[in-house]
C-alpha positions in Angstrom: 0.0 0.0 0.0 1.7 3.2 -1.1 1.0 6.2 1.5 -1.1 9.3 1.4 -1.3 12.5 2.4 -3.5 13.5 5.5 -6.7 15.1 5.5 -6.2 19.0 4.5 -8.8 21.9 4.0 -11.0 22.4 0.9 -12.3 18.5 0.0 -8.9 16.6 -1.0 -8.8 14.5 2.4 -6.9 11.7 2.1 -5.2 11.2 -1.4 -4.8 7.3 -2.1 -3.1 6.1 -5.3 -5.7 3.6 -5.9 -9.6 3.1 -3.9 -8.0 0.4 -1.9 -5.2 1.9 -0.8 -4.9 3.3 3.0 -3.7 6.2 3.8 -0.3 6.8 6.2 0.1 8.6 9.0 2.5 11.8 9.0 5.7 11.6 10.2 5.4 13.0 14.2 7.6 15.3 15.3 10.5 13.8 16.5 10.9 12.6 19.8 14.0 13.9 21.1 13.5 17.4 20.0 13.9 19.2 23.4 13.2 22.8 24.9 16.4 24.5 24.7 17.7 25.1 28.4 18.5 28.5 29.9 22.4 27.7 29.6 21.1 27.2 25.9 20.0 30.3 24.6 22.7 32.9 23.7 22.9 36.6 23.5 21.9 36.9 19.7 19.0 34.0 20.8 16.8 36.6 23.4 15.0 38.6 20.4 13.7 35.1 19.5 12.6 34.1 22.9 10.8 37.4 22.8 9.2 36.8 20.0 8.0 33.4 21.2 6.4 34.9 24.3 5.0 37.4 22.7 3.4 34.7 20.4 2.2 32.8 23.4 0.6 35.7 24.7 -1.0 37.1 21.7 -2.3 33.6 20.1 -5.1 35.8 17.2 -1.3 37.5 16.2 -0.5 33.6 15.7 -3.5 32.7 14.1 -2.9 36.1 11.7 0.6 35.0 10.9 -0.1 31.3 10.0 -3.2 32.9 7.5 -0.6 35.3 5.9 1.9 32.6 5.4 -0.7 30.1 4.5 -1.1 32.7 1.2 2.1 33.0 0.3 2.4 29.0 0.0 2.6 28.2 -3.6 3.8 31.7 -4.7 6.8 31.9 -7.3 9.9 33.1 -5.8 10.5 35.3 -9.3 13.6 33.2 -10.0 11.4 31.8 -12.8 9.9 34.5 -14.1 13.4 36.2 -14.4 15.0 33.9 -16.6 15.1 34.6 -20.3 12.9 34.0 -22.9 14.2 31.2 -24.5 14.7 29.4 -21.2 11.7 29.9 -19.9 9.9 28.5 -23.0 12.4 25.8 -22.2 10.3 25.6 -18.9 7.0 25.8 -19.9 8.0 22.8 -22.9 8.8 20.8 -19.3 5.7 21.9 -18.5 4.1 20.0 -21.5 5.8 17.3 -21.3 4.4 16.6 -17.5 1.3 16.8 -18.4 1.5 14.0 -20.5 3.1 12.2 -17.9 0.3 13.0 -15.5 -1.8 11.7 -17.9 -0.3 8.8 -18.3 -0.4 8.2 -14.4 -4.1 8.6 -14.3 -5.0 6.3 -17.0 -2.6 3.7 -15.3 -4.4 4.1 -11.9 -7.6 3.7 -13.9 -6.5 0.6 -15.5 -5.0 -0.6 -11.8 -8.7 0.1 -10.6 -10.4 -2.0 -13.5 -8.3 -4.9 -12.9 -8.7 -4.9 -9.5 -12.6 -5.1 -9.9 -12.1 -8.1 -12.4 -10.4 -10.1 -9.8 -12.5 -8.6 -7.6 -15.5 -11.0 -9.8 -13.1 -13.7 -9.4 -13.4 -13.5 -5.4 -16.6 -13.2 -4.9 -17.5 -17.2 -5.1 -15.5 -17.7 -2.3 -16.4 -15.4 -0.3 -20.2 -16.3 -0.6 -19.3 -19.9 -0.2 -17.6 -19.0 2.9 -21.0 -17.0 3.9 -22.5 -20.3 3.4 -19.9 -22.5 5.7 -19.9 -19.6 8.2 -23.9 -19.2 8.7 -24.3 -23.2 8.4 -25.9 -23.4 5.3 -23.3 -25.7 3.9 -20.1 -27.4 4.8 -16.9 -27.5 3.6 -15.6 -30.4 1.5 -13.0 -33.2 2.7 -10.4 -31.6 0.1 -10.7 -27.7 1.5 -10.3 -29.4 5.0 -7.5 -31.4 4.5 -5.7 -28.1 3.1 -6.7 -26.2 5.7 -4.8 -29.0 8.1 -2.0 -28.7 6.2 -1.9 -24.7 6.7 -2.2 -25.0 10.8 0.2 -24.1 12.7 1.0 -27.0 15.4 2.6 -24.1 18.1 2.3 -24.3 21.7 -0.7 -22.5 22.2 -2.4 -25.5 20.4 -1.1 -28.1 22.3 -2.1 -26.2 25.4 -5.1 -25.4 25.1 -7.9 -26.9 26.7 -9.6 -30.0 24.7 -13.6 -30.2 24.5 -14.3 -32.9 26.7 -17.2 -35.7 25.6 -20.0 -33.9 26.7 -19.2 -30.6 25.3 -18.8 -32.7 21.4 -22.1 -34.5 21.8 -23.3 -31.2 22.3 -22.2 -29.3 19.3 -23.5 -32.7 17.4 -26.6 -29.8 16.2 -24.2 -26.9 16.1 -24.3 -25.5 12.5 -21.7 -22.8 11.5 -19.1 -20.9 13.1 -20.9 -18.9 16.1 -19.8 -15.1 16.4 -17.7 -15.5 13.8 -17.2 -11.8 12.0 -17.6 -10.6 16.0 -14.3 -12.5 17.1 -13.1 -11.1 13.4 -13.8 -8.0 14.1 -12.0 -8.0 17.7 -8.8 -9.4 16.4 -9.0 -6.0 13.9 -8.5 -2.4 14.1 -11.7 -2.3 14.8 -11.7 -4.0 18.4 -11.0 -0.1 19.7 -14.7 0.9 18.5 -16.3 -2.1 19.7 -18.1 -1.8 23.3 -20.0 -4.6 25.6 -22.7 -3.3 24.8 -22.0 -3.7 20.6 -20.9 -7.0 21.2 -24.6 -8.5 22.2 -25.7 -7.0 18.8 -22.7 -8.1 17.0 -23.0 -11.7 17.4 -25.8 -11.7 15.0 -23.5 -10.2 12.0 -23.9 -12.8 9.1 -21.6 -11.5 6.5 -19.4 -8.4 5.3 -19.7 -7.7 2.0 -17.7 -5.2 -0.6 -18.6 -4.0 -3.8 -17.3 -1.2 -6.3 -19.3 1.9 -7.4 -19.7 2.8 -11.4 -17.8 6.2 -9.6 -14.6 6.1 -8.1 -15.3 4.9 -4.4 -16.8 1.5 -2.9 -19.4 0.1 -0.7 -19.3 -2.0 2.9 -22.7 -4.0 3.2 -23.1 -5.2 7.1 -25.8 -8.4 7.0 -27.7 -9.0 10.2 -30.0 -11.6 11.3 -33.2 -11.0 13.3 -32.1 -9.3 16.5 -33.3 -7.4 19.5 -31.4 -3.9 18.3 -32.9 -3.0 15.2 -34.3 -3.8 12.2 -32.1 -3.7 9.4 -31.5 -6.7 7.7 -28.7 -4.6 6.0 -26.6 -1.7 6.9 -24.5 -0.4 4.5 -21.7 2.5 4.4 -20.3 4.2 1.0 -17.3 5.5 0.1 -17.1 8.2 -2.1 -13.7 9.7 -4.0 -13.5 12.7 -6.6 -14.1 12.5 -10.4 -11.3 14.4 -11.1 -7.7 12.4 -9.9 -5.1 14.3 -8.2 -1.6 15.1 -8.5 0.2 12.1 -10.0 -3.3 10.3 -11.0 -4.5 9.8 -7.2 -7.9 9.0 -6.5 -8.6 12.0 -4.0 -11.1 10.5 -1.2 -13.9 12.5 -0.8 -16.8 12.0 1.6 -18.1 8.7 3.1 -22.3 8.5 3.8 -23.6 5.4 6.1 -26.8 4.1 6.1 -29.5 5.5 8.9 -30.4 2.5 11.7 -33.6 1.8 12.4 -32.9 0.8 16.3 -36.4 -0.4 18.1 -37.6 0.9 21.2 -35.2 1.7 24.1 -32.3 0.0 22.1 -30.1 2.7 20.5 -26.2 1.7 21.4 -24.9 5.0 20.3 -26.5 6.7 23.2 -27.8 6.1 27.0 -30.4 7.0 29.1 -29.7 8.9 32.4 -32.6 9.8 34.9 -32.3 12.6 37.7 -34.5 14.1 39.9 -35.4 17.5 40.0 -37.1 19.0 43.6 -39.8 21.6 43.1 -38.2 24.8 45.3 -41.7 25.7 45.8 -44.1 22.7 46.1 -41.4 20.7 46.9 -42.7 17.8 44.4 -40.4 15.8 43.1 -39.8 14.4 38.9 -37.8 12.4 37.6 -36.0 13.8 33.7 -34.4 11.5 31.7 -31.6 12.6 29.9 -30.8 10.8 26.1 -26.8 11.6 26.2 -24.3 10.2 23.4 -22.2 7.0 24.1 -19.1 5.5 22.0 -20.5 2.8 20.0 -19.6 0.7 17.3 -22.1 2.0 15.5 -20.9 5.6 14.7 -19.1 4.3 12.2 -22.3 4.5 10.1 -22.6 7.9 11.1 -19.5 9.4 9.7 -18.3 13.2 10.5 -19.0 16.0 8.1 -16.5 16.7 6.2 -16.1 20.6 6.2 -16.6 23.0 3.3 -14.7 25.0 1.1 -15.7 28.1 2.9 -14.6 26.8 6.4 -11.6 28.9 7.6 -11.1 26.7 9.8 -10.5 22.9 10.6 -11.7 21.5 13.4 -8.5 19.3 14.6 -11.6 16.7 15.9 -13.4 16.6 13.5 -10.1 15.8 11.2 -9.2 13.1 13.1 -12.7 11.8 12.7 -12.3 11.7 9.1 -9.0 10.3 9.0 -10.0 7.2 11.7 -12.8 6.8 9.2 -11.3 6.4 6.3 -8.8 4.4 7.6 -11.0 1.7 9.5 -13.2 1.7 5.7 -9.9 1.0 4.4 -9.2 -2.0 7.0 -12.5 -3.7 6.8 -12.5 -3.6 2.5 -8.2 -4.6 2.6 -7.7 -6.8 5.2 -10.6 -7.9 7.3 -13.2 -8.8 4.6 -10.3 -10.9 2.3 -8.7 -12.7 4.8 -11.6 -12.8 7.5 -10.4 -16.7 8.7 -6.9 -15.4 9.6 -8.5 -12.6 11.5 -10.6 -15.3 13.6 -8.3 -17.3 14.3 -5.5 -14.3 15.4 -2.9 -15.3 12.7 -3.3 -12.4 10.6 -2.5 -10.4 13.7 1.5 -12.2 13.2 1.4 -10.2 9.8 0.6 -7.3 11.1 3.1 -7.2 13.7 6.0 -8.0 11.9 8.8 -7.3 13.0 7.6 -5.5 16.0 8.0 -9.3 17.7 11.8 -9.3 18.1 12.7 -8.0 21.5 15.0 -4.9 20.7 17.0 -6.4 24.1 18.1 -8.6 22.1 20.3 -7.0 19.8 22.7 -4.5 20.3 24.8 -2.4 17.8 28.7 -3.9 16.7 30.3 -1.1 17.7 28.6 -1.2 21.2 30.0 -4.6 21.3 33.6 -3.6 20.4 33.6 -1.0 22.7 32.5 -2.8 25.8 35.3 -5.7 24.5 37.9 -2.5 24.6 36.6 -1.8 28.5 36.8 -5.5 29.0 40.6 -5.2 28.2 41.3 -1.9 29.6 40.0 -3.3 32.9 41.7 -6.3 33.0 44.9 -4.4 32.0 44.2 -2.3 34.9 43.9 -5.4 37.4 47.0 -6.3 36.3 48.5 -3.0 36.7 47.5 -3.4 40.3 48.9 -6.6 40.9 52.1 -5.9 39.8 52.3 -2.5 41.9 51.2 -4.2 45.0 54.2 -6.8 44.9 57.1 -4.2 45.3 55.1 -3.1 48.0 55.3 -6.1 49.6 58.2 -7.0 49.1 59.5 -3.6 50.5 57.5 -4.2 54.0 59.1 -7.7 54.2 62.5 -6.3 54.0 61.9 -3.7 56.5 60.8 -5.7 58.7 64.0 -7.7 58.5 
């Protein structure tokens, strides 16, 4: 997956060279940048630390400063303009000749996007036969099984774990399917952050994540429920949306996402709670009781995606940014990772991919040169020991004789 710029002003949010790419986080600042010290700043350095507490007590003079320089961004030094004529029609021939390459780069993420949607055609037997196999309304045949055998790991943790005893088989004789099986998916995901106890009861009745592409640039995550005591949806579906026009380098540019609006039954709305006080009449002293509907972290905000802001907005809510950017990227997830490779994600093993190298124990490695240098201390120690011994023998020896 190639990386993408973060979500900016205007509606060019999160830049991703094709639909199923995810976007990248930037860079943080780094870590050991430090505040300069007092023994740190010079003479020539106090008209800057003026500045900066001027700046810190005037933050609208910031806010004016960042708007000013935010206008000059993009504005031609003159070097350009001053060169000669010929040159500069040298330039502007470049010019030309980019173009064509840009074009070139759009019609090959075009052509990236089309043949992603015929293999895209290509998966979708399988994963409506494992829809099937999941939901128990067929079983897999003796050939898939024996692959899938073959593909096991035979670690630890599975010849730990705790066997089924008799009773506990004979009892899942009748049991048809995989119970909870996109709910322990989804917990093994990015998405086990969003997920609440309270989601969880509604979860288990998920039956299938599907994907499909738009005719427009953009795709489609359809959520399948069976009858439960949330809501009535037998779907619930959330679309993704990029720009017509591609951006620089032949990007799709993301755009907006929309989700579909739940239709939760009485007194069962996750995304919120109910909160009763009681309120004392100063004057009849009577007493009522006012319930309060106040908004709770649920799962299911993720159908109910932020607004992305306007062109006119001076202003970007840093929330509201983040929103959009945890949004896209969890879309991203669910259509990249969770939805083709949904067994590895129930089982856990996709979660060894994801780590990585993030396993190895840094502890357990050490740089050469730290190595030669602590084999140089070794030395210099032992050459010091020595040193010792043989300074403490003429001393010795020149007691014994004095004592003679």
């Amino acid at each position: 997956m190639s990386g993408s710029e973060p979500i900016k002003g205007g509606k060019s949010y999160a830049p991703a060279p094709t639909p199923q790419n995810t976007p990248a986080q930037n860079a943080p600042i780094s870590s050991r940048a430090q505040a300069p010290t007092v023994a740190d700043i010079k003479e020539e350095d106090l008209d800057r630390a003026a500045a900066a507490s001027l700046f810190a007590q005037n933050p609208r003079l910031v806010s004016m400063m960042q708007n000013k320089l935010s206008g000059l961004v993009g504005r031609s030094s003159g070097y350009v303009e001053s060169l000669p004529t010929p040159v500069r029609r040298r330039v502007d021939g470049l010019k030309g000749v980019q173009k064509e390459h840009s074009k070139l780069e759009a019609q090959f993420q075009e052509e990236v996007l089309e043949l992603e949607k015929k293999f895209f055609a290509k998966f979708t037997p399988l994963y409506e036969k494992r829809a099937k196999i999941v939901n128990g309304q067929a079983e897999p045949t003796e050939e898939e099984i024996k692959t899938g055998e073959a593909e096991r790991e035979d670690d630890e943790d599975d010849e730990e774990a705790e066997k089924p005893s008799a009773e506990e088989e004979a009892s899942a004789a009748d049991l048809k399917g995989i119970p909870e099986f996109w709910l322990s998916a989804m917990k093994n995901s990015s998405l086990a952050e969003t997920i609440t106890d309270r989601d969880e009861e509604a979860l288990k009745d998920l039956t299938d994540i599907r994907m499909e592409y738009l005719d427009r640039p953009g795709f489609r995550l359809i959520f399948e429920f069976a009858e439960n005591a949330f809501f009535t949806n037998k779907t619930i579906s959330k679309t993704y949306y990029y720009q017509e026009e591609n951006g620089y380098g032949g990007d799709f540019i993301y755009d907006h996402a929309e989700g579909d609006k739940i239709d939760w039954k009485e007194g069962q709305d996750l995304t919120v709670k109910i909160e009763s006080k009681k309120q004392r009449n100063k004057n009849t002293k009577q007493t009522r009781v006012v319930k309060k509907t106040i908004p709770t972290p649920s799962f299911f905000d993720f159908f109910n995606p932020a607004t992305p802001p306007s062109d006119e907005d001076d202003e970007i809510d840093e929330d509201i940014e983040q929103k959009l950017e945890l949004d896209y990227q969890l879309g991203e997830d669910i259509k990249e990772k969770l939805i083709p490779r949904a067994i590895d994600w129930f089982t856990g093993e996709a979660l060894q991919f994801e780590q990585g190298l993030d396993d190895f124990d840094e502890d357990d490695f050490e740089d050469e040169d730290d190595e030669d240098d602590e084999e140089r201390d070794d030395d210099e120690d032992e050459e010091e020991e020595d040193d010792e011994e043989d300074g403490s023998r003429p001393k010795q020896e020149a007691a014994e004789c004095k004592q003679s």
